[in-house]
ZAMARGU-4260 file (C-alpha; in steps of 0.2 Angstrom, whole numbers, plus 5000, padded with zeros to 4 digits):
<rodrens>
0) 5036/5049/4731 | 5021/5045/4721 | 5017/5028/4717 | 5007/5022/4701 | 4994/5007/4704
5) 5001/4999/4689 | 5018/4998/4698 | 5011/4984/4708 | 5018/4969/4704 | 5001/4961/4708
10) 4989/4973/4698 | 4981/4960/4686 | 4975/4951/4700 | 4969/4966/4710 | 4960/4973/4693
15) 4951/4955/4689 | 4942/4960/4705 | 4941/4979/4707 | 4933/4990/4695 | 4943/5003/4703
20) 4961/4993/4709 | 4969/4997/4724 | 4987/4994/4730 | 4988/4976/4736 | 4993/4970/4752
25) 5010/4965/4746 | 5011/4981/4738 | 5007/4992/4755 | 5020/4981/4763 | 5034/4983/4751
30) 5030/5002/4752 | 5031/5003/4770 | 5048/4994/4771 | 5055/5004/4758 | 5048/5019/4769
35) 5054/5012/4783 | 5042/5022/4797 | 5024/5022/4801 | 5010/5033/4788 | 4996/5040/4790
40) 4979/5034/4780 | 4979/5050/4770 | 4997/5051/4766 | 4995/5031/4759 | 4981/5035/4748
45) 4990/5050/4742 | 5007/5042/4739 | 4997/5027/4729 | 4988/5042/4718 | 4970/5037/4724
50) 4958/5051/4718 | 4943/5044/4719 | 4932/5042/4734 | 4928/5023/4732 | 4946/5018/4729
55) 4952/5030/4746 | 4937/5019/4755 | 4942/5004/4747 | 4960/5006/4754 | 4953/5010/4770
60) 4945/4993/4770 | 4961/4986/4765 | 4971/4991/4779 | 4957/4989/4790 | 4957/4971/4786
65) 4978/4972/4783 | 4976/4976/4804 | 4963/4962/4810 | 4975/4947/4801 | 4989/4954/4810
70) 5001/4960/4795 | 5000/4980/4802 | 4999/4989/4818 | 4992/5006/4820 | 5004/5018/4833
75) 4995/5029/4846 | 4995/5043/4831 | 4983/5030/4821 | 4997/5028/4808 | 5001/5012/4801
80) 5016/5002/4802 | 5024/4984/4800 | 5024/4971/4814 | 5041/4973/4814 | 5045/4993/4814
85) 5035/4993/4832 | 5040/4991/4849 | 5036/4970/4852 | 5036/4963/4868 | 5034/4943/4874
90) 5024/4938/4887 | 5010/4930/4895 | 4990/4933/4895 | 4980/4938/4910 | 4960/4937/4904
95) 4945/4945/4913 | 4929/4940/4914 | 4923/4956/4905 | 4935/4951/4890 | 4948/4961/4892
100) 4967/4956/4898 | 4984/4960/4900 | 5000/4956/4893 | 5014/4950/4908 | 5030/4955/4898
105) 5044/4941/4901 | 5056/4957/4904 | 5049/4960/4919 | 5041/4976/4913 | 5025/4984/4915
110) 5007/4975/4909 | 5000/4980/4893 | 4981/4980/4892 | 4973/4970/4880 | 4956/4976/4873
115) 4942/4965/4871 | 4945/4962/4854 | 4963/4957/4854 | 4958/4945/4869 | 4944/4937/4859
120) 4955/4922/4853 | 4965/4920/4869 | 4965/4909/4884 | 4972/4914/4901 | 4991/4909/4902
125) 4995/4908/4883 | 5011/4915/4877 | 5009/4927/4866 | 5020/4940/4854 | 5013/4959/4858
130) 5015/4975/4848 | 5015/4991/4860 | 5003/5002/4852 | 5003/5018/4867 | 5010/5023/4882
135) 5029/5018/4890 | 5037/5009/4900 | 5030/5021/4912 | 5013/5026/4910 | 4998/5014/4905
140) 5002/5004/4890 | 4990/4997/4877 | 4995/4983/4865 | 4990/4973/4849 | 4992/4955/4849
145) 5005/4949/4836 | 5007/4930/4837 | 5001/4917/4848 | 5017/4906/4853 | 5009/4896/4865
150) 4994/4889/4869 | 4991/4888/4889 | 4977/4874/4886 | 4973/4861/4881 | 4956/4854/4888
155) 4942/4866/4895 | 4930/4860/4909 | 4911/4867/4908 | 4893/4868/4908 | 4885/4857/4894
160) 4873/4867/4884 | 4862/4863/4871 | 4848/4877/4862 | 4843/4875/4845 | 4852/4862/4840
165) 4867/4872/4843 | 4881/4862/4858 | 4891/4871/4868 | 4900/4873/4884 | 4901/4888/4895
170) 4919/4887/4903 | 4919/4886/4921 | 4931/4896/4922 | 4924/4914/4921 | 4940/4922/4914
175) 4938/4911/4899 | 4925/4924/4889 | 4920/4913/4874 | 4910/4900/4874 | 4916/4881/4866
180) 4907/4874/4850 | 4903/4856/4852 | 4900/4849/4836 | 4888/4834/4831 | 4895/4817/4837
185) 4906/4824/4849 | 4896/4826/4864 | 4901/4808/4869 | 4883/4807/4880 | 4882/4820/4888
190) 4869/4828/4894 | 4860/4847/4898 | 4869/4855/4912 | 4881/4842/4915 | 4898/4847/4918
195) 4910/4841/4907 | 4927/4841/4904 | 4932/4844/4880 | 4949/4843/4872 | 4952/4858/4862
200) 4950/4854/4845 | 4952/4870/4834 | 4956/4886/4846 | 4946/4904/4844 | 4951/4918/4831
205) 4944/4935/4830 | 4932/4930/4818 | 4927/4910/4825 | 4924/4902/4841 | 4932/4886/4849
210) 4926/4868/4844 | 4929/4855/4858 | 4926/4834/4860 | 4918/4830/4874 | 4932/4819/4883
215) 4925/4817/4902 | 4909/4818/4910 | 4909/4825/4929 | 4894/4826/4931 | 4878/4838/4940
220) 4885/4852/4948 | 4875/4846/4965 | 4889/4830/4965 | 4900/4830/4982 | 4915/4833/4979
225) 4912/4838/4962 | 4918/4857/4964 | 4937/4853/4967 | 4937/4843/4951 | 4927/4857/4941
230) 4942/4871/4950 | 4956/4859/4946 | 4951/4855/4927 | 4945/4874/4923 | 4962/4880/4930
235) 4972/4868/4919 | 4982/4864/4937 | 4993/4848/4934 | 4988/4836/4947 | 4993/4820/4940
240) 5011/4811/4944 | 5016/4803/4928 | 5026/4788/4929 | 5042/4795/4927 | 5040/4806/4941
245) 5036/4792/4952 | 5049/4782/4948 | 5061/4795/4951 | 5053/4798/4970 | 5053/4779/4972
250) 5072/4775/4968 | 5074/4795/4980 | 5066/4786/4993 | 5076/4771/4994 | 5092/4783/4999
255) 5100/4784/5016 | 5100/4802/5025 | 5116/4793/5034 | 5124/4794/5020 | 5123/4813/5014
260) 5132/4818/5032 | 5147/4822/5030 | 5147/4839/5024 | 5135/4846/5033 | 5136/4852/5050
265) 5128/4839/5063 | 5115/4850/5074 | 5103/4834/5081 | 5106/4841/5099 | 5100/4857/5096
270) 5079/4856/5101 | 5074/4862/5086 | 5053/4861/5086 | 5039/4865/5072 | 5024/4876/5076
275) 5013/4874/5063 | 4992/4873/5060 | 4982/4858/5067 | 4981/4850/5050 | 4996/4853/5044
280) 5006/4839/5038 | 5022/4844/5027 | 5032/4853/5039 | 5045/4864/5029 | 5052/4875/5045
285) 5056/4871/5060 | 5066/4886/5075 | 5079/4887/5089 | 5082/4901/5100 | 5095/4905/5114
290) 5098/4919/5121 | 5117/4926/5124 | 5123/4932/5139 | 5128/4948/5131 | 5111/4953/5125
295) 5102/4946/5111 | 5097/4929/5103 | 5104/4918/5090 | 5090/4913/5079 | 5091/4897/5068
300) 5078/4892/5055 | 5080/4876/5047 | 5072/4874/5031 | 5068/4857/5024 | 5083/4854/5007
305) 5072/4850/4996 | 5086/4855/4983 | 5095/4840/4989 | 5082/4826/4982 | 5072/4838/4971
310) 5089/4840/4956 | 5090/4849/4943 | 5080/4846/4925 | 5076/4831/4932 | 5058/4825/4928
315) 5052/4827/4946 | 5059/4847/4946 | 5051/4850/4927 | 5034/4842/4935 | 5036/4857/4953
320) 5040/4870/4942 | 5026/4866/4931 | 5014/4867/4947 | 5022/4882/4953 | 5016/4879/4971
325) 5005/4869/4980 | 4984/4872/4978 | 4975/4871/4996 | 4957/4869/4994 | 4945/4865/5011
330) 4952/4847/5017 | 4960/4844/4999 | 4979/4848/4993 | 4987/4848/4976 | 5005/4846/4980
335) 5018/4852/4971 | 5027/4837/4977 | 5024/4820/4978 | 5018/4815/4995 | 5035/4804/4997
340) 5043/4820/4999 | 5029/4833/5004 | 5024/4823/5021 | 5038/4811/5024 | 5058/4813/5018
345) 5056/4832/5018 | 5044/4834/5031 | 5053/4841/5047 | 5043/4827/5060 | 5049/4824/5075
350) 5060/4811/5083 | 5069/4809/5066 | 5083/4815/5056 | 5082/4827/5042 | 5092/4836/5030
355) 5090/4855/5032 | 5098/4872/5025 | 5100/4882/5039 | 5099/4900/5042 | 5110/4904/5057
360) 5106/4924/5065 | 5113/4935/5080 | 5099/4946/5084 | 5103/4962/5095 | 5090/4965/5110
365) 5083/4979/5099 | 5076/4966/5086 | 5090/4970/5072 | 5100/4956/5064 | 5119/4959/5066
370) 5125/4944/5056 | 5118/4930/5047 | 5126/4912/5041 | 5117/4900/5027 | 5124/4881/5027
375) 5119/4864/5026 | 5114/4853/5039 | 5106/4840/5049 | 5094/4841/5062 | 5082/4831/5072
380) 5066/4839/5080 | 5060/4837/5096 | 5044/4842/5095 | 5027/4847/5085 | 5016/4860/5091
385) 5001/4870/5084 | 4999/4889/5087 | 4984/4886/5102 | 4995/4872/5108 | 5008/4885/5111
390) 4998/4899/5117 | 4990/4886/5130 | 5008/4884/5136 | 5015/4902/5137 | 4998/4908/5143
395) 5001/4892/5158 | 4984/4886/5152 | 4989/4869/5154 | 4999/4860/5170 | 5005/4846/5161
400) 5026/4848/5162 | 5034/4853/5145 | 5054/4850/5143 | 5053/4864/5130 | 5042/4875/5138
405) 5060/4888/5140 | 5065/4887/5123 | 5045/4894/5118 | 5047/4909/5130 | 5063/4915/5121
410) 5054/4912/5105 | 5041/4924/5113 | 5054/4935/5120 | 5064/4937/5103 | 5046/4938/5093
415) 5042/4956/5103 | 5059/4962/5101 | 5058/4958/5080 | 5038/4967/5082 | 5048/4981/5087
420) 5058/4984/5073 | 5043/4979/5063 | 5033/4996/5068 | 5049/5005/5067 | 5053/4999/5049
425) 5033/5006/5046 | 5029/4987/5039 | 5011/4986/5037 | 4995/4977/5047 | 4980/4976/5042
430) 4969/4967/5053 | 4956/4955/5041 | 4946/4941/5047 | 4948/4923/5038 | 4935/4910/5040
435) 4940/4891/5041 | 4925/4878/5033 | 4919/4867/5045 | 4912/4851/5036 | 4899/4838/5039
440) 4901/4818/5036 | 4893/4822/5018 | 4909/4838/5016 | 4892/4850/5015 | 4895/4867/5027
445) 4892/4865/5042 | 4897/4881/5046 | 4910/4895/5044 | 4921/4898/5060 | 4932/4914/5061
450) 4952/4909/5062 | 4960/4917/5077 | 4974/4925/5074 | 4986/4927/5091 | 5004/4931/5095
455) 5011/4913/5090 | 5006/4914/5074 | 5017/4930/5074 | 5031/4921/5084 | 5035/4910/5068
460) 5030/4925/5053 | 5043/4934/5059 | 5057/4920/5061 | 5053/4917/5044 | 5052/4934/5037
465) 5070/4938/5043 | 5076/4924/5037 | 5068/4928/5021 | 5076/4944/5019 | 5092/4937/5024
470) 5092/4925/5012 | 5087/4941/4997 | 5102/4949/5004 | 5113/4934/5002 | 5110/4932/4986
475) 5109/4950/4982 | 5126/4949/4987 | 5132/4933/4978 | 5126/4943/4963 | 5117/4925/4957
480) 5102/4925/4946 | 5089/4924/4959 | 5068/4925/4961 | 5064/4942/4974 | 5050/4943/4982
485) 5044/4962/4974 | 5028/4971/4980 | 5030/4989/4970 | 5025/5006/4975 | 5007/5011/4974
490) 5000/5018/4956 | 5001/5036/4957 | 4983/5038/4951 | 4977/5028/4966 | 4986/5036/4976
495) 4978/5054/4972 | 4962/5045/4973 | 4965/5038/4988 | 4970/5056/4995 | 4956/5063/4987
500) 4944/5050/4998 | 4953/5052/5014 | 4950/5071/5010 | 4933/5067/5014 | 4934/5057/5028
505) 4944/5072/5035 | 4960/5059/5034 | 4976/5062/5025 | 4988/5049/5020 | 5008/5059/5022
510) 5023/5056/5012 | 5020/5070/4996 | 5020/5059/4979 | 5027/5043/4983 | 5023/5039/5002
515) 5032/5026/5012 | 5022/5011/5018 | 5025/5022/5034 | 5014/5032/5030 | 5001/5021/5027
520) 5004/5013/5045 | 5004/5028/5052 | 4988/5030/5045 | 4979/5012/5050 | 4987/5020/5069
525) 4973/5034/5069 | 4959/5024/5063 | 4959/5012/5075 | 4942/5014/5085 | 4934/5023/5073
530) 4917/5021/5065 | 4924/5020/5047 | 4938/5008/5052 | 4934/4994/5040 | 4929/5007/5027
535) 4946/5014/5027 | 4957/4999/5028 | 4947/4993/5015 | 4952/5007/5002 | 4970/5007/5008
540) 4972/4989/5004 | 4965/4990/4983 | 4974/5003/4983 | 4992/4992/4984 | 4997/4980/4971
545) 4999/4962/4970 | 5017/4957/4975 | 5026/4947/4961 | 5040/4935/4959 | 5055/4944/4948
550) 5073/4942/4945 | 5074/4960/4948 | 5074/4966/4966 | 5064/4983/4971 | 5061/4982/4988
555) 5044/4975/4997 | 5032/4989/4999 | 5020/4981/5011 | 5035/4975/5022 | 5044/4989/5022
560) 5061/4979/5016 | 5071/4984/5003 | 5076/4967/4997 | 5066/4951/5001 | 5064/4935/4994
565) 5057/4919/4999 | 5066/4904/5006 | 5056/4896/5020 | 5044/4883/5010 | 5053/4876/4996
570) 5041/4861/4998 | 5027/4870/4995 | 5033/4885/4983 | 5043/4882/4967 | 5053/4898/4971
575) 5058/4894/4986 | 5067/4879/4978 | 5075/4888/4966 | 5083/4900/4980 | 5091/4886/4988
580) 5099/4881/4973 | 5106/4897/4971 | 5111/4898/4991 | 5121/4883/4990 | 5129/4888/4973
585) 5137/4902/4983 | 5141/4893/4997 | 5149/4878/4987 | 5158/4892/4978 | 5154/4888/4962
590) 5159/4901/4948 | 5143/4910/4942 | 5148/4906/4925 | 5142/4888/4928 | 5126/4894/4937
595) 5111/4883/4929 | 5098/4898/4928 | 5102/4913/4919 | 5095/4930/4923 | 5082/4931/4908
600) 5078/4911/4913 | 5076/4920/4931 | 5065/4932/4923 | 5053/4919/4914 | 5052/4908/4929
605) 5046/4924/4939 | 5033/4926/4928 | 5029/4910/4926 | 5026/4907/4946 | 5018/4923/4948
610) 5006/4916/4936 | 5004/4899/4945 | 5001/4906/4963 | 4987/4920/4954 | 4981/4900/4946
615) 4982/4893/4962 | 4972/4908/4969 | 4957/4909/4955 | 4954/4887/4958 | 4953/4890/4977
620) 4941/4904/4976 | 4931/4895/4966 | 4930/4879/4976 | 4926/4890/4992 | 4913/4900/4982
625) 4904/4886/4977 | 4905/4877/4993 | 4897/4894/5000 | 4884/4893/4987 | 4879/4875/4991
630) 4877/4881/5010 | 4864/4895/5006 | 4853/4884/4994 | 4840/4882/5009 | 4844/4899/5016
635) 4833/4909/5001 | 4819/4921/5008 | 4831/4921/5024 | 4834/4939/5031 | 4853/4944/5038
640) 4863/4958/5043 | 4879/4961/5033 | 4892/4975/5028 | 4893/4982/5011 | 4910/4973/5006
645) 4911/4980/4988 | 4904/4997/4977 | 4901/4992/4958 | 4893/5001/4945 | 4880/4987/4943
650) 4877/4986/4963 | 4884/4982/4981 | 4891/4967/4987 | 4886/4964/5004 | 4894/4954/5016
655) 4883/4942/5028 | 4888/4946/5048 | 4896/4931/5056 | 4893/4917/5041 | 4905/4927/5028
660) 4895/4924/5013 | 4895/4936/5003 | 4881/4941/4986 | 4876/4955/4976 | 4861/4967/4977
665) 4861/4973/4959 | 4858/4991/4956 | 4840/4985/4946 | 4833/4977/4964 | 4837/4998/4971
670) 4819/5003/4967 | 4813/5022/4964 | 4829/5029/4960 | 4840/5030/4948 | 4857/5027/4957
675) 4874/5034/4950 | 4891/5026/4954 | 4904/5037/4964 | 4920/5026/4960 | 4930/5039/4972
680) 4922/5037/4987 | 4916/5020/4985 | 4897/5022/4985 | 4881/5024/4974 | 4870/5038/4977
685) 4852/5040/4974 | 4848/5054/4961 | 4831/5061/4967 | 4832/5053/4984 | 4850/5058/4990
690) 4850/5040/4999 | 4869/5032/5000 | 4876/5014/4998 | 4894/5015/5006 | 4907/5004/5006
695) 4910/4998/5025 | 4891/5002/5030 | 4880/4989/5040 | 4864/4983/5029 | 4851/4971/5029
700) 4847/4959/5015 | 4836/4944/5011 | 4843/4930/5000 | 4834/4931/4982 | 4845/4918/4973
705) 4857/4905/4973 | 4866/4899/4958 | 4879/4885/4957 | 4882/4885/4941 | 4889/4904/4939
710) 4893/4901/4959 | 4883/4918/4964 | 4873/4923/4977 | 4858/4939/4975 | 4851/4948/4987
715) 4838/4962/4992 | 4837/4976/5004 | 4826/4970/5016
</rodrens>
């Protein structure tokens, strides 16, 4: 099917500026559609009779530049096809530092990687239109970006700088890659290294960079305090009520409780009580427990109904599920409720009546729920304890009388039982220590203290969790649209590294090709004691995946459930809210027809939260990074012992014993060697030497640098 170049209906213009005209772009599109199926570059310049070797480069060229503006796609065979003959999916971005990303399809399928140069004119979080150019639904998929249909942001906070005349800003955000143009007369007085916060004026392209307006100044990056608003602004989090959301929370607030009573079952005399952290002021759970005489408990978790004054559409609910989930920095919160809500009318205090949803369980002595009940109600707490406060009492660390003091050693009697069934489900426990900020009066570090986690802790994790899969069941059940809680099976390729570690360890992770997570906590059983402890928990847990919210259920790998979902802090997590909703749905009967969420809205708010809580993640990160690298400023020349915490081509990452900073000794500081990276079992090795850098080995450093700015810490062997 041979084509003459004259047949193009655009020929004159192509032949006023070729001396040799080639097809033009309308032309190769009209082909392809008539063709109806990707081609080859060969078979194009054959079909369009080119000859010569300049017109066959020349179309090269062309569809070259056809593909860069977006108007082809190449297929994993290099043949070229419309945008609209390939497979196109919809999503959102995930960016990396190092400029590539990922598409999060809204069908709940599996990323697709973005190379760098498809990234080069996004921003984290924007909704794009994706072509799939390899792989399946199965294996690794690699995509083109079609369309941007969304822009995530709209302002970008930064460093100010200024070199040859040229302004810019260098995103404080470090998944943001390019760097802001800020043109003359738009810098609104700022100054070198300031940080600043610019509107978005023109967005990036494969070909140009950004342009920004200067809008806020914030500041040296030395200013207390400065760090949460640099983390909140580079994050895009919404953390401003506008004035429609508060007067919806005021004319909330002047309601009665008394009045929303009579369909909801009256459960005051029960001494329910809230066990929660010594700072914790929104109170979203609160437990009973009493034992049958038959054997067993009745369990009931109360959960603050936060559905009940947060309704549907209204402009308070648009503003939570814009949040997603509430941000907890050091000292500081971002709600995603107003505090109206947050600490007070939801908030489960004591001595006061509250409106709750209510999951009712009988739990055998073994530790198994038998039957479950969800409804509305109203309770009134009659106490609020904190974990140690609890742990003084059951451990009789304190003489002072306590009325409740029976209800806490049911809680403690049911809590072992549920651990039971815990290590029999193979749910698994890795043992990592956390580290709380301590402040001075000026909020500098005064030091970092590790969190003790004990038994109490546990007591209300596993109230919680079996309410939680209690609930997935439910609505499982109810066949609702509904938000699961997914943590998916392990990658095959990391599992057979993993293997292929543990081989040399003289370890062996069971189960064939897709092991239970009983087999990994089988494994974490015959580590215990050992030298290489932290080394292998270490590889075990990079080699699981990030659990997601989907409207899909597949089980929660970590946990060893096959269905769970979240329902225990609706006033902190925007799917936890949307759970409810679908709860009482059910138990009002309500046809599903009428249901307000469908399943592909489900889907999108899935997506959508999952992206919020990875948000919510990156800002706190940040904040506490910074914060560690303000505390080490005076620290530099300063000798410590550490753990080699990470293994990267570029160096080791070295965790510093008993303060939990951790910094990098780049490979360059490794001297006399040349020193390769072994990615499988997680070390670098020295060529001529044979000396090892490990993951989990003790090491001494000395602290080289400090930077605020990048929020990075170097270090060198000492």
């Amino acid at each position: 099917m041979k084509k003459q170049i004259n047949e193009d209906p655009f020929f004159d213009r192509e032949a006023l500026k070729y001396a040799n005209p080639i097809p033009s772009r309308e032309f190769i599109i009209q082909h392809l559609e008539k063709l109806g199926s990707p081609e080859k570059y060969s078979s194009l310049a054959k079909i369009f009779n080119l000859n010569n070797k300049k017109s066959r480069e020349a179309l090269r060229f062309r569809l070259n530049a056809m593909l860069r503006d977006g108007q082809l796609l190449t297929d994993r065979k290099g043949r070229y096809a419309l945008v609209k003959q390939m497979e196109m999916l919809r999503g959102y971005v995930i960016c990396h530092k190092d400029g590539y990303g990922f598409l999060v399809p809204d069908d709940g399928g599996s990323d697709v990687f973005l190379n760098p140069r498809q990234v080069r004119g996004l921003f984290p979080g924007d909704q794009v239109l994706v072509s799939v150019t390899s792989g399946s639904k199965k294996s690794k998929r690699e995509g083109a970006v079609v369309e941007i249909l969304e822009r995530s942001l709209t302002h970008v906070v930064g460093r100010y700088i200024v070199e040859k005349d040229v302004a810019y800003i260098i995103p404080a955000n470090k998944n943001i890659a390019q760097e802001i143009i800020i043109p003359k007369g738009k810098e609104a007085g700022a100054k070198k290294e300031q940080f600043v916060v610019a509107k978005i004026v023109s967005y990036p392209s494969s070909r140009s960079s950004a342009t920004g307006q200067i809008v806020k100044i914030l500041g040296k990056n030395v200013a207390s305090g400065i760090e949460i608003e640099i983390a909140v602004n580079a994050h895009g989090l919404p953390h401003v009520w506008n004035d429609e959301v508060l007067q919806e929370c005021a004319a909330i607030e002047t309601s009665s409780i008394k009045n929303q009573r009579s369909e909801r079952k009256q459960l005051q005399h029960l001494p329910f009580v809230t066990i929660d952290g010594e700072d914790a002021k929104d109170f979203d759970d609160a437990v009973y427990c009493e034992r049958q005489t038959k054997g067993g408990w009745i369990l009931y978790v109360a959960i603050a109904d936060v559905s009940h004054y947060v309704e549907f559409n209204t402009k308070l609910d648009q503003e939570a599920s814009n949040r997603g989930n509430s941000v907890y920095f050091p000292e500081y919160v971002v709600p995603m409720l107003p505090e109206v809500l947050s600490n007070e009318l939801c908030s489960l205090k004591p001595h006061v009546d509250r409106l709750v949803m209510v999951c009712e369980m009988h739990i055998s002595s073994a530790g198994k729920v038998t039957n479950y009940e969800f409804y509305e109600a109203t309770i009134k707490s009659q106490a609020r304890f904190t974990y140690d406060g609890v742990l003084e009492l059951l451990e009789n660390k304190t003489k002072k009388p306590v009325v409740l003091l029976s209800q806490l050693h049911e809680l403690r009697d049911l809590y072992h039982s549920l651990l039971k069934q815990r290590k029999a489900r193979g749910a698994l426990d890795f043992s990592r220590v956390e580290a709380k900020i301590v402040f001075d009066d000026k909020r500098k570090i005064k030091c970092l203290k590790p969190i003790q986690h004990h038994y109490v802790h546990g007591i209300i994790e596993e109230c919680m969790l079996a309410a939680n899969v209690c609930a997935s069941m439910f609505l499982l059940q109810g066949k609702i649209p509904a938000l699961y809680r997914v943590h998916e099976h392990p990658d095959a390729e990391k599992i057979t590294n993993l293997r292929y570690f543990l081989k040399g360890l003289s370890l062996e992770l069971k189960g064939g090709d897709k092991p239970h997570s009983s087999n990994y906590a089988d494994l974490l059983k015959k580590i215990i004691g050992r030298p290489d402890e932290h080394l292998v928990q270490t590889v075990l847990l990079r080699s699981l995946k990030q659990a997601v919210y989907t409207s899909k259920n597949t089980g929660h790998f970590g946990l060893a459930y096959e269905t769970y979902a979240h329902f225990t802090s609706p006033i902190r997590r925007y799917p936890d809210l949307i759970n409810h909703r679908a709860i009482k749905h059910l138990l009002r009967g309500d046809k599903l027809d009428n249901y307000c969420y469908t399943k592909t809205v489900m889907q999108t708010f899935g997506n959508h939260c999952s992206l919020t809580e990875r948000r919510a993640d990156d800002a706190t990160r940040d904040v506490v990074m910074w914060l560690k690298c303000d505390f080490m400023r005076d620290k530099i020349g300063k000798t410590f012992a550490g753990i080699i915490s990470g293994v990267v081509n570029f160096g080791i990452f070295v965790e510093l014993k008993d303060i939990f900073v951790e910094g990098l000794v780049h490979v360059t500081s490794l001297k006399n060697d040349y020193y390769k990276f072994d990615i499988l079992h997680h070390r670098l090795v020295g060529k001529r030497s044979g000396v090892v850098y490990r993951l989990g080995d003790p090491i001494k450093v000395v602290v080289t640098k400090v930077d605020l700015n990048e929020r990075e810490i170097n270090f060198e062997l000492a």
